[in-house]
C-alpha positions, 0 to 999 in steps of 0.5 A, a space after each residue: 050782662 050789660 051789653 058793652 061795645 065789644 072793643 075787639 069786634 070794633 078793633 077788627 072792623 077799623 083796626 087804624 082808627 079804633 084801638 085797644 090795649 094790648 092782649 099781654 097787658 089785659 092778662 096782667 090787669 089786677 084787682 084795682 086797676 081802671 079800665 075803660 068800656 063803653 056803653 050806650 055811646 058813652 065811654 068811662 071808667 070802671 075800678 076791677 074790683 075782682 076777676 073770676 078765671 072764667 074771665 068775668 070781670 067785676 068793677 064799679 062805675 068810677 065817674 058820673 054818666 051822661 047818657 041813659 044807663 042802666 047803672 050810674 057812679 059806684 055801680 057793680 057791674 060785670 063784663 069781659 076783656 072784650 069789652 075793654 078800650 083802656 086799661 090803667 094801672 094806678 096802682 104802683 102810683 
């Protein structure tokens, strides 16, 4: 697994300026939702193309990055709620 920020690791060392979704809200995200991670510096977007019940979540890089990554746009990766800075949900759109 690429190694994301850990959101809630962050959100713990500086709960008043670095927030991230609410728990209730992470155990409803759905196939084709958005969620938001951050890698290398850079934060962005990922489609949640699939969740396994061990908790691995499977989406694909939804906008061009800048920094230097080991994935780009379109990409599959795999990651944890924990990693997890934004959701949103188009979906009902």
């Amino acid at each position: 697994m690429k190694e994301f920020i850990d959101a809630v690791q962050q959100n713990e060392k500086h709960p008043g300026t670095f927030h991230i979704p609410p728990k209730d809200l992470l155990d409803e995200m759905k196939e084709g939702w958005f969620v938001k991670v951050a890698h290398n510096g850079e934060r962005f977007w990922i489609e949640i193309t699939s969740i396994e019940e061990s908790g691995t979540i499977f989406g694909r890089v939804d906008n061009d990055l800048v920094n230097e990554h080991p994935f780009k746009y379109d990409d599959k990766i795999m990651f944890e709620k924990r990693h997890i800075l934004d959701v949103v949900d188009f979906t009902n759109s």
